[in-house]
C-alpha positions as CSV (number, residue, x, y, z in Angstrom):
1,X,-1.6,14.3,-31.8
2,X,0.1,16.3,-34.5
3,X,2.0,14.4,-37.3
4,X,4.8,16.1,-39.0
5,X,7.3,15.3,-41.2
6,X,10.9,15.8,-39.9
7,X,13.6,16.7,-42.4
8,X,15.1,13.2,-42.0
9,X,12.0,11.5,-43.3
10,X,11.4,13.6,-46.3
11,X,15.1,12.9,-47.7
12,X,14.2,9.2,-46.7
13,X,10.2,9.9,-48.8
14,X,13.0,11.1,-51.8
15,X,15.3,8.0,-51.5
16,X,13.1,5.4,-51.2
17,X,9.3,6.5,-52.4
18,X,7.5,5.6,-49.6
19,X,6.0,8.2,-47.5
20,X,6.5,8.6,-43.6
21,X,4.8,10.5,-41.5
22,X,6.0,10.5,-37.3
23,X,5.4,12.7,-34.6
24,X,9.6,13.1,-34.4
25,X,12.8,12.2,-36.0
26,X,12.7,8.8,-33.8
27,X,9.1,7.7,-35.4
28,X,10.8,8.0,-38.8
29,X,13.4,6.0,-37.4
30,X,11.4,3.6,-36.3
31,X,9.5,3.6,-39.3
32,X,12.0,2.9,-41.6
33,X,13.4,0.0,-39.4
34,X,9.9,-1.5,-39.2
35,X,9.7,-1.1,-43.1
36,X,13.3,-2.9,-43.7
37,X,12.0,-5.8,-41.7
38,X,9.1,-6.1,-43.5
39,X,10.6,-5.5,-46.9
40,X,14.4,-7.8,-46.1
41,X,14.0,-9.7,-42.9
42,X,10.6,-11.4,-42.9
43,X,10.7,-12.7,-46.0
44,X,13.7,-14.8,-46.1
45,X,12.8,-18.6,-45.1
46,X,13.1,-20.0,-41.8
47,X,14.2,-23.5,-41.2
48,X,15.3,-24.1,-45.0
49,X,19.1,-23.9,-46.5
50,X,19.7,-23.0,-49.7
51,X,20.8,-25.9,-51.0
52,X,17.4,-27.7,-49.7
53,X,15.8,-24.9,-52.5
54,X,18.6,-24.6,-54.7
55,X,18.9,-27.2,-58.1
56,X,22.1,-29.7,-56.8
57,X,21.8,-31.2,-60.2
58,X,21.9,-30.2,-63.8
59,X,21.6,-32.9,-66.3
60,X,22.2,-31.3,-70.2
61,X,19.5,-32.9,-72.0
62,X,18.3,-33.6,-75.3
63,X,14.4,-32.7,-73.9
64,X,12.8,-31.6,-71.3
65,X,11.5,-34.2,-69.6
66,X,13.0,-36.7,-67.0
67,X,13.0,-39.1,-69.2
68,X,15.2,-37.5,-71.7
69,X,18.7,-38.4,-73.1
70,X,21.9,-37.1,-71.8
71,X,22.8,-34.5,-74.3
72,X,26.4,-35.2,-76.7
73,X,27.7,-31.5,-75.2
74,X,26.8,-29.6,-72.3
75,X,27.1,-26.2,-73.8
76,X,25.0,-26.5,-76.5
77,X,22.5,-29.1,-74.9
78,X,18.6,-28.2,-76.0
79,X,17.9,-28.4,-72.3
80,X,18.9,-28.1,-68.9
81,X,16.9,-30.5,-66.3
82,X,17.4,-29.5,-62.8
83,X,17.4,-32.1,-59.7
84,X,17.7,-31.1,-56.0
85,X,20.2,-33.6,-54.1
86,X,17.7,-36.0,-53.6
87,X,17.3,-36.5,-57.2
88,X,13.8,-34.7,-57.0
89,X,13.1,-33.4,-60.2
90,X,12.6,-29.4,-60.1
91,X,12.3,-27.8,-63.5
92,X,13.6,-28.1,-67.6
93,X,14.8,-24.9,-68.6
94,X,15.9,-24.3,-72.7
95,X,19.5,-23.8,-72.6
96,X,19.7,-20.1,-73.7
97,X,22.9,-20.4,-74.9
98,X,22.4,-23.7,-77.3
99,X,22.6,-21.5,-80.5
100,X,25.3,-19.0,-79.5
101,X,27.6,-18.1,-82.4
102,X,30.7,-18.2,-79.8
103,X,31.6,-19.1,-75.5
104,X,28.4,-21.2,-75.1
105,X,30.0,-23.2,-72.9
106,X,31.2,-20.9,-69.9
107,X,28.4,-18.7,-70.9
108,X,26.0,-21.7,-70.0
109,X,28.4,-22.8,-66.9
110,X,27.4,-18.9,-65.3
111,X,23.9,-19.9,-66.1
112,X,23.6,-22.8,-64.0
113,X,26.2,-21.5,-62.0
114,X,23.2,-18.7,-61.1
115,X,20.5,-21.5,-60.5
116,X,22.6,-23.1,-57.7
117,X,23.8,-26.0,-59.5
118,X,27.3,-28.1,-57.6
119,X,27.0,-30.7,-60.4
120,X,26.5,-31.3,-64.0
121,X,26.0,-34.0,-65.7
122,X,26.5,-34.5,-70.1
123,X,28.1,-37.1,-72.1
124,X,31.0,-34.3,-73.3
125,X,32.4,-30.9,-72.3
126,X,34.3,-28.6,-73.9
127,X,37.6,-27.3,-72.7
128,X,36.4,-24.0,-72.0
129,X,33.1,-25.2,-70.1
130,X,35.1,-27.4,-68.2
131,X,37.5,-24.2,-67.2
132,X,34.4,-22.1,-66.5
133,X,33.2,-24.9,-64.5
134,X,36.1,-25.2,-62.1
135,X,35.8,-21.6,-61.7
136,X,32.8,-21.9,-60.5
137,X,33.5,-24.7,-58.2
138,X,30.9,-26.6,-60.0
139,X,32.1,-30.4,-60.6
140,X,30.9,-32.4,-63.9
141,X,30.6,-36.2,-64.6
142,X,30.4,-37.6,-68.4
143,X,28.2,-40.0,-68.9
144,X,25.5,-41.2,-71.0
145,X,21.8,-42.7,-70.0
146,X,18.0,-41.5,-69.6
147,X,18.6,-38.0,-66.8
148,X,16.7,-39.1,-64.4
149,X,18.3,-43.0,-64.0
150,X,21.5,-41.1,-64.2
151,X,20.6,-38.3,-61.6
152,X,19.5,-41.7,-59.2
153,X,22.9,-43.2,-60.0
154,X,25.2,-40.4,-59.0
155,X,23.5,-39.6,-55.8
156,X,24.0,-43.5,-55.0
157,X,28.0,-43.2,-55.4
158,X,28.2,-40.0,-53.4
């Protein structure tokens, strides 16, 4: 068997980087389907939503441990602990946007916004958090406590 390289897989070789060789213009075909697969299809996770994987939960925290206290304002918390809906405790993540000169608070709601989050949970938000918030179809509960206790206590009332 020959293998050549039909003009269809060399503009694919200049698009993409990868190399093909086939015998014909279906073999590249095939080739690039087989390599999509690999590359998009496989990977994803079977039998798991995203909200099994995503954080349900955001508590703004003074620290970042479970055991820390609610933080006085979301936006400018220190931390950010993140709980799945089962009130599994996932990760602590600095708040990026505690120090920001200006908009910390929708510039943090995009943040957890991008990590999955459907609820937050501080002792105060600002106006503009609370906009940014809605926008994002993310709901918030005030409140005060140790995160995790807290985290337990809302997923009892839902």
């Amino acid at each position: 068997l020959k293998w050549t390289r039909s003009p269809l897989c060399i503009m694919f070789e200049k698009s993409s980087g990868i190399r093909v060789y086939g015998r014909n213009v279906m073999d590249c075909i095939k080739t690039k389907i087989w390599l999509f697969a690999l590359l998009f299809i496989l990977p994803m996770p079977s039998g798991v939503s995203a909200s099994e994987t995503a954080a349900a939960i955001a508590v703004a925290a003074n620290g970042p441990e479970q055991r820390a206290m609610v933080s006085e304002k979301a936006g400018r918390a220190a931390y950010f602990l993140f709980f799945d809906g089962k009130g599994l405790f996932l990760d602590a993540e600095i708040n990026p946007f505690a120090d920001a000169p200006g908009g910390a608070g929708p510039r943090a709601a995009a943040f957890l916004a991008d990590k999955g989050v459907t609820l937050v949970v501080a002792k105060e938000f600002g106006v503009k958090m609370e906009r940014a918030l809605d926008s994002f179809n993310i709901k918030y509960i005030i409140t005060t406590g140790v995160s995790h206790e807290v985290v337990k206590a809302v997923i009892q009332t839902k």
